[in-house]
PDB file of N, CA, C and O in Angstrom:
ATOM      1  N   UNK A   1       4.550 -44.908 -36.488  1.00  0.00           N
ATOM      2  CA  UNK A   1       4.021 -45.154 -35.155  1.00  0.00           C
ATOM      3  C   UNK A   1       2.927 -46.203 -35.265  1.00  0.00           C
ATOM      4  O   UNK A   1       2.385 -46.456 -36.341  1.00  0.00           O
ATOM      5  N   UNK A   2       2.611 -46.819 -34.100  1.00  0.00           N
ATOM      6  CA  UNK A   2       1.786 -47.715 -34.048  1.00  0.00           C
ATOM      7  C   UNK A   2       0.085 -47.315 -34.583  1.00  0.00           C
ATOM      8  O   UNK A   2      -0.342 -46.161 -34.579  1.00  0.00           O
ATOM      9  N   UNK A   3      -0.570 -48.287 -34.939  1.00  0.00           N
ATOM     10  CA  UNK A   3      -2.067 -47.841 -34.689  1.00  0.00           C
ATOM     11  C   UNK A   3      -2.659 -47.855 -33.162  1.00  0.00           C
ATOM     12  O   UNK A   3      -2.251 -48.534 -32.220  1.00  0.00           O
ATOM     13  N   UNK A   4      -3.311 -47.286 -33.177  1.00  0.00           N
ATOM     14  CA  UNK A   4      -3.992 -47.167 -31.776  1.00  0.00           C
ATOM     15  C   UNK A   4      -4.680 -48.639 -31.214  1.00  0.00           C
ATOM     16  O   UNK A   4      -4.574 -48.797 -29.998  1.00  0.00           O
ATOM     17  N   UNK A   5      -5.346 -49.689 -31.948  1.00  0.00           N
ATOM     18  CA  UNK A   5      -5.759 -50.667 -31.487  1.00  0.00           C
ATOM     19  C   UNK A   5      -4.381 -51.205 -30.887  1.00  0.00           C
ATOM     20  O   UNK A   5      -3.881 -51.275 -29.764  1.00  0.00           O
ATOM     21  N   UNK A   6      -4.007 -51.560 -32.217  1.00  0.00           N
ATOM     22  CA  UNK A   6      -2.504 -52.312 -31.847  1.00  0.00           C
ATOM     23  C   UNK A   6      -1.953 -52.200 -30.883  1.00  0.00           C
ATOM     24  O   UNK A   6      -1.614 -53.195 -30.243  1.00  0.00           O
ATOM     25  N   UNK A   7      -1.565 -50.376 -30.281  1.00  0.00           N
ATOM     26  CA  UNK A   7      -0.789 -50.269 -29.272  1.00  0.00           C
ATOM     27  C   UNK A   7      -1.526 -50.573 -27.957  1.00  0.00           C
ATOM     28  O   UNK A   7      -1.027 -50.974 -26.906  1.00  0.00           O
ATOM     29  N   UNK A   8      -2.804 -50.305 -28.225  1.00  0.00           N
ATOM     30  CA  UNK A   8      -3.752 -50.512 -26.683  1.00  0.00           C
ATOM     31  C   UNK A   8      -3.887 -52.239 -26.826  1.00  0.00           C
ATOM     32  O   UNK A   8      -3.950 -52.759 -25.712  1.00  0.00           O
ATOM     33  N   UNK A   9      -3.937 -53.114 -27.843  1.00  0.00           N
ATOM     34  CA  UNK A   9      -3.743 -54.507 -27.618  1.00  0.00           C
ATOM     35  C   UNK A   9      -2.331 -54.935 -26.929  1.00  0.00           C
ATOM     36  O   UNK A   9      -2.515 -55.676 -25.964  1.00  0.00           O
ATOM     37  N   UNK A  10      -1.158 -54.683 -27.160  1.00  0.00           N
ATOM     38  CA  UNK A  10       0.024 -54.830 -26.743  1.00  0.00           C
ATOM     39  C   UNK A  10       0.549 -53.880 -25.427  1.00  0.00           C
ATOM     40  O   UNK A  10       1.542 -54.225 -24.786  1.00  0.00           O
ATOM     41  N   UNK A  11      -0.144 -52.767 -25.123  1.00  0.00           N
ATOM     42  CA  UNK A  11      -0.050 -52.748 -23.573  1.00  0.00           C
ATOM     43  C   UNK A  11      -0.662 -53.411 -23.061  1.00  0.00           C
ATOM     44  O   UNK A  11      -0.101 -53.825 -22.047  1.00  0.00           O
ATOM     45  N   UNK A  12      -2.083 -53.982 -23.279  1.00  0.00           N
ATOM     46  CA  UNK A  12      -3.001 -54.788 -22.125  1.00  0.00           C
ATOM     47  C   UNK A  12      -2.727 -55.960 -22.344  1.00  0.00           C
ATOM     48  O   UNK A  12      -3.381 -56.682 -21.592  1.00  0.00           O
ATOM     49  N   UNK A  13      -1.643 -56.883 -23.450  1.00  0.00           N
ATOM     50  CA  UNK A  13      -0.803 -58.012 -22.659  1.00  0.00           C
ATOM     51  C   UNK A  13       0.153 -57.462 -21.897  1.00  0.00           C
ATOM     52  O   UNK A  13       0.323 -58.225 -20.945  1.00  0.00           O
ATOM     53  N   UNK A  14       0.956 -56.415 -21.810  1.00  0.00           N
ATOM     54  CA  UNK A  14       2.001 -56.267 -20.689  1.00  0.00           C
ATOM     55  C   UNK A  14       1.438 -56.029 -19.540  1.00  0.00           C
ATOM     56  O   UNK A  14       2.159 -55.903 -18.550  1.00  0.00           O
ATOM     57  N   UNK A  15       0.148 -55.927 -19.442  1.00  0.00           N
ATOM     58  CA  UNK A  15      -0.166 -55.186 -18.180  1.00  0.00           C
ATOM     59  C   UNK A  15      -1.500 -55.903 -17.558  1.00  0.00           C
ATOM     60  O   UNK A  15      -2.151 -55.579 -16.564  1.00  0.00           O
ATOM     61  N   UNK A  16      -1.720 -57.158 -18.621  1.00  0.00           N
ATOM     62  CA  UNK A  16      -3.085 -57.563 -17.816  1.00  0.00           C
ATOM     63  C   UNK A  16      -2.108 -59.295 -17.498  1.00  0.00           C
ATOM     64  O   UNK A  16      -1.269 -59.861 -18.198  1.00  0.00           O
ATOM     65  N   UNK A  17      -2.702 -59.667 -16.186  1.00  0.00           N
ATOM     66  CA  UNK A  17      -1.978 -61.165 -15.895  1.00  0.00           C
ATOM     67  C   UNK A  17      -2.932 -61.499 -15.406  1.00  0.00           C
ATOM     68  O   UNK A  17      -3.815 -60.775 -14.947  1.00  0.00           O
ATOM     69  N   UNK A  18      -2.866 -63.284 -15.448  1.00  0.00           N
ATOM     70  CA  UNK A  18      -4.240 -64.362 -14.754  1.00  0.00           C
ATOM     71  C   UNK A  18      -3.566 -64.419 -13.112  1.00  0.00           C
ATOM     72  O   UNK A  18      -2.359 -64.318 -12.896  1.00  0.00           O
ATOM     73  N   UNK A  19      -4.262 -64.540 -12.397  1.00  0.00           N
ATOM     74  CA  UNK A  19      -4.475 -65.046 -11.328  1.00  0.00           C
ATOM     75  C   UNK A  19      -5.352 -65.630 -11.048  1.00  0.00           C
ATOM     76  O   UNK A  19      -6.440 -65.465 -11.598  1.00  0.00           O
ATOM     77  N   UNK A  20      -5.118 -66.597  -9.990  1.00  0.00           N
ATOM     78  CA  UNK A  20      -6.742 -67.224  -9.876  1.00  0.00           C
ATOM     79  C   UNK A  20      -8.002 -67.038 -10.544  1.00  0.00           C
ATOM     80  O   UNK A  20      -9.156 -66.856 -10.156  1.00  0.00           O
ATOM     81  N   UNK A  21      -7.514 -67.125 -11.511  1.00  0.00           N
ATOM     82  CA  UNK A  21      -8.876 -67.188 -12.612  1.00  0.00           C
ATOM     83  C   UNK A  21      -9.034 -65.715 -12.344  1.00  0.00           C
ATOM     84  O   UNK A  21     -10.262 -65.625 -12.319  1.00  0.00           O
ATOM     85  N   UNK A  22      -8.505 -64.337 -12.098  1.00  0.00           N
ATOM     86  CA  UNK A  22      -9.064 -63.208 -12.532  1.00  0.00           C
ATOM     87  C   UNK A  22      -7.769 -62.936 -13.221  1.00  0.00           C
ATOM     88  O   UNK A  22      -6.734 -63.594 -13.334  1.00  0.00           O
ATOM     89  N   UNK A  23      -8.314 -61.250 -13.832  1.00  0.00           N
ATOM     90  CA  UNK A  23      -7.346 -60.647 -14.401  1.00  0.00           C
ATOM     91  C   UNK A  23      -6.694 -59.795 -13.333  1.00  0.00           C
ATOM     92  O   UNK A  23      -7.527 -59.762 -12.427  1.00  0.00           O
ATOM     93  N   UNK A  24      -5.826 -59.214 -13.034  1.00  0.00           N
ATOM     94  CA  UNK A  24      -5.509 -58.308 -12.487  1.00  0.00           C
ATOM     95  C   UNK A  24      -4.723 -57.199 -13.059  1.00  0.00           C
ATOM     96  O   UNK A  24      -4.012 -57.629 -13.967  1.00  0.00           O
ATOM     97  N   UNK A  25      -4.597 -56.035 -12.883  1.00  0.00           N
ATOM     98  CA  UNK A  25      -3.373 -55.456 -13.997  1.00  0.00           C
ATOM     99  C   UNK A  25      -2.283 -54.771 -12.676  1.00  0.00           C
ATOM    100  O   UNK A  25      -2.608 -54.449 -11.533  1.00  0.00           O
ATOM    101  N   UNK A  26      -0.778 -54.699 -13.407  1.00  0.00           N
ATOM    102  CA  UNK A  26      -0.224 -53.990 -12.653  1.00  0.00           C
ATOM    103  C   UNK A  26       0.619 -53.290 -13.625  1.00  0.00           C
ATOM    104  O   UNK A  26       0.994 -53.543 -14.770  1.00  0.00           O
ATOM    105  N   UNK A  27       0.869 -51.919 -12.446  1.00  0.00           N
ATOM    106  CA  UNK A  27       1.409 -50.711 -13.229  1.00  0.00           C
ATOM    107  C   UNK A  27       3.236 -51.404 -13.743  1.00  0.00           C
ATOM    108  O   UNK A  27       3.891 -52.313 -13.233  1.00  0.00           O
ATOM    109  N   UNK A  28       3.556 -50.482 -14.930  1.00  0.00           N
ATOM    110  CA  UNK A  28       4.752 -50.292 -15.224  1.00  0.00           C
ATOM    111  C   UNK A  28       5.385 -49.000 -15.690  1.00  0.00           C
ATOM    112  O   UNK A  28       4.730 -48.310 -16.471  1.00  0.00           O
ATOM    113  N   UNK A  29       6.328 -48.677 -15.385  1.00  0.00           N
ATOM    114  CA  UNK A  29       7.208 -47.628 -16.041  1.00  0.00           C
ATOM    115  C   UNK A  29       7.225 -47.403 -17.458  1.00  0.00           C
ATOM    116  O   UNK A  29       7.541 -48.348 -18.181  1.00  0.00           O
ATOM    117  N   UNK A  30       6.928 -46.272 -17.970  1.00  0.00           N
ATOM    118  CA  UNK A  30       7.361 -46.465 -19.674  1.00  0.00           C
ATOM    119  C   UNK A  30       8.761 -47.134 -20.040  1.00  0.00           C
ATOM    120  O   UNK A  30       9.038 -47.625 -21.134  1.00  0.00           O
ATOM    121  N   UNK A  31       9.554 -47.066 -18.978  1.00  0.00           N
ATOM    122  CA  UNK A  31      10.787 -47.904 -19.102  1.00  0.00           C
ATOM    123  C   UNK A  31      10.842 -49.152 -19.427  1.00  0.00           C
ATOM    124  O   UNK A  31      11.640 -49.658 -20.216  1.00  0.00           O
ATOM    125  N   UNK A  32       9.982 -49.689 -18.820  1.00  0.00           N
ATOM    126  CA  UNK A  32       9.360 -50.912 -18.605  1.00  0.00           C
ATOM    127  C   UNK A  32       8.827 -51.267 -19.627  1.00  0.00           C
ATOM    128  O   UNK A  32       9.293 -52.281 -20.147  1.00  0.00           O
ATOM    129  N   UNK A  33       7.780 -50.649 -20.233  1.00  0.00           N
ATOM    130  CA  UNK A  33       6.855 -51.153 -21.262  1.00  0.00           C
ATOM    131  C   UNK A  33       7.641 -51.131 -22.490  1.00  0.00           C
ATOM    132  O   UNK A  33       7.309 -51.918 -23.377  1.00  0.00           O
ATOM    133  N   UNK A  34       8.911 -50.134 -22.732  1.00  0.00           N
ATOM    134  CA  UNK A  34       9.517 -49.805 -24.122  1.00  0.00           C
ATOM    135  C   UNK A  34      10.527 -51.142 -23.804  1.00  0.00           C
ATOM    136  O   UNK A  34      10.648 -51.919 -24.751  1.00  0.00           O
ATOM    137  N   UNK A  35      11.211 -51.451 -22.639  1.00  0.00           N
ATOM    138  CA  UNK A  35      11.652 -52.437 -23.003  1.00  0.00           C
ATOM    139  C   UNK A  35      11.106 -53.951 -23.021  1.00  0.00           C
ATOM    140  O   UNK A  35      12.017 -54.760 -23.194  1.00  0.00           O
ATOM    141  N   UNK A  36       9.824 -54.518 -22.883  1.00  0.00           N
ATOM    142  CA  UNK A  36       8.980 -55.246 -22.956  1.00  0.00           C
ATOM    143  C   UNK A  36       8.807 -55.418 -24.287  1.00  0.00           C
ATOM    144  O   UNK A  36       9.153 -56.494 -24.774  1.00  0.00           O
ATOM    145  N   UNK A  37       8.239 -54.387 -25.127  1.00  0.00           N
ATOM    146  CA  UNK A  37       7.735 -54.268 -26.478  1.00  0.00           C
ATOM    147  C   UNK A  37       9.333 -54.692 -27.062  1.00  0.00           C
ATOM    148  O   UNK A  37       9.498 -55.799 -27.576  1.00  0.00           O
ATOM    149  N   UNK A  38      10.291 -53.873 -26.952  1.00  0.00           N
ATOM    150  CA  UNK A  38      11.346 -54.290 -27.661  1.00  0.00           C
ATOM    151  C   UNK A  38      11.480 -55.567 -27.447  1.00  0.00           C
ATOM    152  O   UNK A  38      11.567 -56.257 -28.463  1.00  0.00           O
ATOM    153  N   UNK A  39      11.538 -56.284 -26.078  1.00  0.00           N
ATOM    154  CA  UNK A  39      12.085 -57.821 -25.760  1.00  0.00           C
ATOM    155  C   UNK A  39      10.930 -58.789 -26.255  1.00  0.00           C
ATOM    156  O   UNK A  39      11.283 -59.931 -26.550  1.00  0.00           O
ATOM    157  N   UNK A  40       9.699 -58.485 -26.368  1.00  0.00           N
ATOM    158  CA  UNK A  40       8.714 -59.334 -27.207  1.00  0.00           C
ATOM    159  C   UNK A  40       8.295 -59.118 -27.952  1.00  0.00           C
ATOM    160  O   UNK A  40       7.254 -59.716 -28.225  1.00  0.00           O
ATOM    161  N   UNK A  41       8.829 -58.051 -28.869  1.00  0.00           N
ATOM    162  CA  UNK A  41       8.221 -57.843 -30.347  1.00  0.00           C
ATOM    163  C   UNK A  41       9.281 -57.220 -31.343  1.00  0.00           C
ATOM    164  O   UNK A  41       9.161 -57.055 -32.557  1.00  0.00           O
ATOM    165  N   UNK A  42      10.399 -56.905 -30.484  1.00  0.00           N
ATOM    166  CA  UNK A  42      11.578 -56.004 -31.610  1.00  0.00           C
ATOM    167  C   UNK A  42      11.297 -54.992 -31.588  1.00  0.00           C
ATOM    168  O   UNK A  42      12.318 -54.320 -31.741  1.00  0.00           O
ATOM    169  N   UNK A  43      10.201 -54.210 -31.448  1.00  0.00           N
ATOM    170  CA  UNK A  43       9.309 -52.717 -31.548  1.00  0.00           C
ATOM    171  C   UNK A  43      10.647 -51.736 -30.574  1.00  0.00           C
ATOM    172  O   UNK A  43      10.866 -51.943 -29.380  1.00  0.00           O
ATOM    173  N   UNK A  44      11.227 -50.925 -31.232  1.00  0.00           N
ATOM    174  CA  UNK A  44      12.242 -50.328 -30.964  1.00  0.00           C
ATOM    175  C   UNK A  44      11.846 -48.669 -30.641  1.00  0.00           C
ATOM    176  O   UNK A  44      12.094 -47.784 -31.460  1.00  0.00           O
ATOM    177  N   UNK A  45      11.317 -48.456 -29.566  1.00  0.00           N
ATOM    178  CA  UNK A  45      11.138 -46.970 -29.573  1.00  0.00           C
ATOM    179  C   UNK A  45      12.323 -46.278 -29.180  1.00  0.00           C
ATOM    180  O   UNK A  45      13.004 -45.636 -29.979  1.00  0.00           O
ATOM    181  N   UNK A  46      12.555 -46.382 -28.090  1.00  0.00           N
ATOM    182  CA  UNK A  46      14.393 -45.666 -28.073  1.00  0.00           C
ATOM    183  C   UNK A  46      15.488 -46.268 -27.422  1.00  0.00           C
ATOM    184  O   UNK A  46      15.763 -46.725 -26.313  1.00  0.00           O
ATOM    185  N   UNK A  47      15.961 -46.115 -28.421  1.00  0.00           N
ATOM    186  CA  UNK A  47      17.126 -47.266 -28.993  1.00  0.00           C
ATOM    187  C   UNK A  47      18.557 -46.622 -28.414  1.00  0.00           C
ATOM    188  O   UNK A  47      19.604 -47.190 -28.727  1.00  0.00           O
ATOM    189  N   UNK A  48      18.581 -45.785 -27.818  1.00  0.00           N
ATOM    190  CA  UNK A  48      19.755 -45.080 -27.089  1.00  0.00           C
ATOM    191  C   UNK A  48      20.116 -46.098 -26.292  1.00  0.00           C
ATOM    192  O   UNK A  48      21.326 -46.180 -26.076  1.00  0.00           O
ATOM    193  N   UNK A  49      19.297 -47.035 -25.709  1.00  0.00           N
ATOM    194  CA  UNK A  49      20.442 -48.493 -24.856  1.00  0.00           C
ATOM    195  C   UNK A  49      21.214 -49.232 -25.616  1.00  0.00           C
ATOM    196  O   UNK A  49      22.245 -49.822 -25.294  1.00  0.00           O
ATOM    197  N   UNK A  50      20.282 -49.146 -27.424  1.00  0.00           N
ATOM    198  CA  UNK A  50      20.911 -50.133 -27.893  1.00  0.00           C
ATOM    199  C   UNK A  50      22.442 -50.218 -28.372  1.00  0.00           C
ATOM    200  O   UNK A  50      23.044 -49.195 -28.699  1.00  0.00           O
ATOM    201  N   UNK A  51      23.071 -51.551 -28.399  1.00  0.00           N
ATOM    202  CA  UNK A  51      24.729 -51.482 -29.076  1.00  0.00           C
ATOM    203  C   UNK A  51      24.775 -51.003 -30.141  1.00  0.00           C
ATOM    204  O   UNK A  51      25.687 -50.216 -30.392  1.00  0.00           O
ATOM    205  N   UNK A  52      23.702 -51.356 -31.216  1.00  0.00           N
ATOM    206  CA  UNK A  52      23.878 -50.570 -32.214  1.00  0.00           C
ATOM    207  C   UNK A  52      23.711 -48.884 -32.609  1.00  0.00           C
ATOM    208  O   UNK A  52      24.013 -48.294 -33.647  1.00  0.00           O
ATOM    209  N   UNK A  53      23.289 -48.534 -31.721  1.00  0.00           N
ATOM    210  CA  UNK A  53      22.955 -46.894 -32.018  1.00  0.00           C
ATOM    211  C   UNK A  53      23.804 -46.409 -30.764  1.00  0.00           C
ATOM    212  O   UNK A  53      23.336 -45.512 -30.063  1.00  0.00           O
ATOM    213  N   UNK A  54      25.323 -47.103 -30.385  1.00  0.00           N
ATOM    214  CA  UNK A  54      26.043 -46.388 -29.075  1.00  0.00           C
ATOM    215  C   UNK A  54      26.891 -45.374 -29.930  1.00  0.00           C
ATOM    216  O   UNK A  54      27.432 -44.541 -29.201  1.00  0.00           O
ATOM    217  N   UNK A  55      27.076 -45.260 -30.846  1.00  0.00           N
ATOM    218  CA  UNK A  55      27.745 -44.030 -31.669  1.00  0.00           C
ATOM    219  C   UNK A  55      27.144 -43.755 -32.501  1.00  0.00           C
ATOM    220  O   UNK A  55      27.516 -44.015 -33.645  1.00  0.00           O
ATOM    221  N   UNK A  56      25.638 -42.937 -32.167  1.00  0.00           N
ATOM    222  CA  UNK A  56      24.643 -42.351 -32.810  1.00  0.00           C
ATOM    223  C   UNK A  56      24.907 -41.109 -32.992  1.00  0.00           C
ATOM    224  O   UNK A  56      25.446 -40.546 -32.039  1.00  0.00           O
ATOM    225  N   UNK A  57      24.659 -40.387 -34.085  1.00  0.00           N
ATOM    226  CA  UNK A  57      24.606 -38.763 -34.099  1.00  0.00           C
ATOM    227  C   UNK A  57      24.038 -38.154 -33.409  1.00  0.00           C
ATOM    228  O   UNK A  57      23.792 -38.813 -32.398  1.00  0.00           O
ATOM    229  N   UNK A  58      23.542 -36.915 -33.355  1.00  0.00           N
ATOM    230  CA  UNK A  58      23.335 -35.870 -32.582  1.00  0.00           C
ATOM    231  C   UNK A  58      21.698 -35.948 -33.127  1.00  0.00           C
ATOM    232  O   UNK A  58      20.976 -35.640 -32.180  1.00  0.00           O
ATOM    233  N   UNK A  59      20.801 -36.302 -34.500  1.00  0.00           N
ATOM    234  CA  UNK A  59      19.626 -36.319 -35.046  1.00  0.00           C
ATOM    235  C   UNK A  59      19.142 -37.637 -34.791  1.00  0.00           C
ATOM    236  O   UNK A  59      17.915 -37.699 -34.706  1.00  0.00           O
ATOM    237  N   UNK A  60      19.885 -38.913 -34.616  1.00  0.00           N
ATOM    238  CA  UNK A  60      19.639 -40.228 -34.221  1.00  0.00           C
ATOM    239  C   UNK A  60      18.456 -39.953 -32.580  1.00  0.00           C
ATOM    240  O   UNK A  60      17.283 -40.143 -32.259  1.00  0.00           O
ATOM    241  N   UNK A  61      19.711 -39.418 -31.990  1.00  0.00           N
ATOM    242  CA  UNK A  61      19.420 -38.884 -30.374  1.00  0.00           C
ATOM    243  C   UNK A  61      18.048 -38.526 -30.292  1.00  0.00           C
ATOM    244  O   UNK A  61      17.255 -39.076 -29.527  1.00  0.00           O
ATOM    245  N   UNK A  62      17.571 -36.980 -31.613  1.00  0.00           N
ATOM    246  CA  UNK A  62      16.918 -36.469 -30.914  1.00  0.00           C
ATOM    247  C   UNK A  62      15.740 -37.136 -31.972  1.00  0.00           C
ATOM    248  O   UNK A  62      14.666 -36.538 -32.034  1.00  0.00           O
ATOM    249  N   UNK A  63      15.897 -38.131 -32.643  1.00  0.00           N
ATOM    250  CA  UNK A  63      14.498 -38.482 -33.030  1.00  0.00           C
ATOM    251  C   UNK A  63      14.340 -39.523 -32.235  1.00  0.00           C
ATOM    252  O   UNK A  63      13.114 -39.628 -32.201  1.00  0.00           O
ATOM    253  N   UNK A  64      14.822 -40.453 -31.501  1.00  0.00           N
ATOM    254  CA  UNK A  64      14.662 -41.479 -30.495  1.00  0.00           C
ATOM    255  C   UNK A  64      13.914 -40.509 -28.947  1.00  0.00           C
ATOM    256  O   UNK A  64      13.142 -41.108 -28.199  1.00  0.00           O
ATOM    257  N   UNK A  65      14.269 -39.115 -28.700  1.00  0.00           N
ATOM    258  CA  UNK A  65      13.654 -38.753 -27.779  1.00  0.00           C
ATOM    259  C   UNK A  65      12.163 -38.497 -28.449  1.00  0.00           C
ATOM    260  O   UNK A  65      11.162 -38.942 -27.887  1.00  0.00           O
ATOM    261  N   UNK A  66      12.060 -37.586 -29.962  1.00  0.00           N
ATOM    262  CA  UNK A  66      10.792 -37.516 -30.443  1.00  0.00           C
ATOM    263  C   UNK A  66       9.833 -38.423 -30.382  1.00  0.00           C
ATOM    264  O   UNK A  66       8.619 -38.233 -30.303  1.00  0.00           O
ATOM    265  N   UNK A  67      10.557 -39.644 -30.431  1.00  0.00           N
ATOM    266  CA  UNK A  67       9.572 -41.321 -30.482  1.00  0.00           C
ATOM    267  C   UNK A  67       9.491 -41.173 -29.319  1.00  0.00           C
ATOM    268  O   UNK A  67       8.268 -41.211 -29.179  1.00  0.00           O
ATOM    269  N   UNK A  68       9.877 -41.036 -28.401  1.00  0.00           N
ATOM    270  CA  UNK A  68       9.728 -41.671 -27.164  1.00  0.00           C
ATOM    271  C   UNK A  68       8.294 -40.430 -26.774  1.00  0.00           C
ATOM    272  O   UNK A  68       7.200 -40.644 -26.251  1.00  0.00           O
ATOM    273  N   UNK A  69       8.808 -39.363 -27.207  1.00  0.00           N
ATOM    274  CA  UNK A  69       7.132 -38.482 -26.318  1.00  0.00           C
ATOM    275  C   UNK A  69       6.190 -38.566 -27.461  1.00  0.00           C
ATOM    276  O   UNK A  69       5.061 -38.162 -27.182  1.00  0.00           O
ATOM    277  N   UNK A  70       6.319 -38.882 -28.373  1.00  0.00           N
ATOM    278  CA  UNK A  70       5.489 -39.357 -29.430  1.00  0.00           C
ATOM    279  C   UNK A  70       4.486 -40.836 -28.941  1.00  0.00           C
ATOM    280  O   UNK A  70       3.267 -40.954 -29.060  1.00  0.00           O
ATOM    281  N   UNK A  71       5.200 -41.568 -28.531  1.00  0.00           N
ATOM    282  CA  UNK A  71       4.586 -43.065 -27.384  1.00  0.00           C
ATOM    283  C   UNK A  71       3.851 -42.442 -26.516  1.00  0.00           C
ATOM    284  O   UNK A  71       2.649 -42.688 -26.412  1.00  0.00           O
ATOM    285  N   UNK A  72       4.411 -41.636 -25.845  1.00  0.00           N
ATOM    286  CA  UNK A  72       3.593 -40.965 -24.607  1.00  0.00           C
ATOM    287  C   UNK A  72       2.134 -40.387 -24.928  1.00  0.00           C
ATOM    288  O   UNK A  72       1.009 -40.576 -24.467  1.00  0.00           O
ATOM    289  N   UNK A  73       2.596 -39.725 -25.770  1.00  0.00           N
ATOM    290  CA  UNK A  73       1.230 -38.882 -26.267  1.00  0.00           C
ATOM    291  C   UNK A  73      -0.039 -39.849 -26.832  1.00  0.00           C
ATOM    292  O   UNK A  73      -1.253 -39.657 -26.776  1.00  0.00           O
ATOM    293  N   UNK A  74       0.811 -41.066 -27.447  1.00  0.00           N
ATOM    294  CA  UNK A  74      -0.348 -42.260 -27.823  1.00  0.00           C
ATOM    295  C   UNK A  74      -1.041 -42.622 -27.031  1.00  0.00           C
ATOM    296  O   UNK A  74      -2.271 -42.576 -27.015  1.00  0.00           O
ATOM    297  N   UNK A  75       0.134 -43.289 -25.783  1.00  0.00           N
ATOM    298  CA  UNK A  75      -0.692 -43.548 -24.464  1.00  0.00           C
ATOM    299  C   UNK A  75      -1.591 -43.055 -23.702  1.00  0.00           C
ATOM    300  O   UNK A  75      -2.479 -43.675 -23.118  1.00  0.00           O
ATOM    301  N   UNK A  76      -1.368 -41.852 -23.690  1.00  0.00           N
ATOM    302  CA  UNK A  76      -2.178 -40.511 -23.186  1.00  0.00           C
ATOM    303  C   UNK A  76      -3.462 -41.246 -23.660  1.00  0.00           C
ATOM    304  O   UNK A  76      -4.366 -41.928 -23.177  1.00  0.00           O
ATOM    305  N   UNK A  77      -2.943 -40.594 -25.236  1.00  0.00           N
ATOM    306  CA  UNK A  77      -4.880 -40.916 -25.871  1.00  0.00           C
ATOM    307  C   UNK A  77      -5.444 -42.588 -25.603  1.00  0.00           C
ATOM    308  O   UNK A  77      -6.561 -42.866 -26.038  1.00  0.00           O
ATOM    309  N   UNK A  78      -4.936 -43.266 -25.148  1.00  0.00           N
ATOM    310  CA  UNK A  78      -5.599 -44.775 -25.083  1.00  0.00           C
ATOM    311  C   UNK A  78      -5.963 -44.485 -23.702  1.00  0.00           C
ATOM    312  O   UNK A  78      -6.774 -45.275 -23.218  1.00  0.00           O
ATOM    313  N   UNK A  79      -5.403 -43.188 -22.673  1.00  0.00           N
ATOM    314  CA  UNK A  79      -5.201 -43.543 -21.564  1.00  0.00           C
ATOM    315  C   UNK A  79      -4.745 -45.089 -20.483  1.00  0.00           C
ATOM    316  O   UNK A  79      -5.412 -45.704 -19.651  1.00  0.00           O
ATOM    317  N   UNK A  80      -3.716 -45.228 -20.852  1.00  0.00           N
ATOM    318  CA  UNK A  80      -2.772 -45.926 -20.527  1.00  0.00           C
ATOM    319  C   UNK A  80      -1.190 -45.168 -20.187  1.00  0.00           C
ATOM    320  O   UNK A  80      -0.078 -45.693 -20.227  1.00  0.00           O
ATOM    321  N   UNK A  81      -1.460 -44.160 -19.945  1.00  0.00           N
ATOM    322  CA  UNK A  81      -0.068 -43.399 -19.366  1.00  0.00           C
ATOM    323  C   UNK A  81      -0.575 -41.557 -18.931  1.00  0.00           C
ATOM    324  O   UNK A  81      -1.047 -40.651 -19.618  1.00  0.00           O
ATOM    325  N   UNK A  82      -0.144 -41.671 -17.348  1.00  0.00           N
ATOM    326  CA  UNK A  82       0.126 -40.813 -16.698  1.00  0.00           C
ATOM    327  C   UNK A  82       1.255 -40.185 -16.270  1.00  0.00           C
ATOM    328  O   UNK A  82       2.130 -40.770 -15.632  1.00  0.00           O
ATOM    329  N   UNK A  83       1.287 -39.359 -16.490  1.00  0.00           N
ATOM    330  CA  UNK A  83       2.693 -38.700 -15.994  1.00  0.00           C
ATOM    331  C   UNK A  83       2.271 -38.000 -14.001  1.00  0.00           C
ATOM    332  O   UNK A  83       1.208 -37.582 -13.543  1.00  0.00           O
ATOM    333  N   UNK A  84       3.473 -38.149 -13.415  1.00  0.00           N
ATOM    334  CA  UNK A  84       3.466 -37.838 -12.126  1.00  0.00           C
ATOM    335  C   UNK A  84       4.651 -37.318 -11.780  1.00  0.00           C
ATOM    336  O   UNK A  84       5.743 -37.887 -11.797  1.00  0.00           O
ATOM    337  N   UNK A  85       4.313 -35.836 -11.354  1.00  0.00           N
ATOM    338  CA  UNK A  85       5.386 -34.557 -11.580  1.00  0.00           C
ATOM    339  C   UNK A  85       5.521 -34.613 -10.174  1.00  0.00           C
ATOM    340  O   UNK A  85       6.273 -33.829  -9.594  1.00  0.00           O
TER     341      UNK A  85
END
């Protein structure tokens, strides 16, 4: 898993943009951000879209879901991810 700087540096490029000379941030989906990180860095958290893991096992599956609430829980702690039930 990531280090914590790292991951809080690489959400706040996905999420901070210039405008008129300010910053502004806008929200994204963890959907969003996992496929961001994958499309600008390769950083592969779950890989269940990918072609290569479309005839994944049954332990492939469930460690790609482990990563994925494993991310969450990072985010949590950077606070950079809320969940809304």
């Amino acid at each position: 898993m990531l280090g914590t700087r790292l991951l809080e540096a690489l959400v706040q490029i996905q999420v901070l943009h210039l405008e008129d000379d300010k910053f502004i941030t806008q929200s994204l989906s963890i959907e969003e951000l996992m496929r961001n990180l994958k499309d600008c860095y390769g950083l592969i958290i779950n890989g269940l879209e990918e072609k290569r893991f479309q005839n994944a096992d049954l332990h492939t599956h469930l460690a790609f879901k482990e990563n994925v609430e494993a991310f969450k829980i990072k985010l949590r702690q950077i606070g950079f991810y809320n969940d809304f039930k």
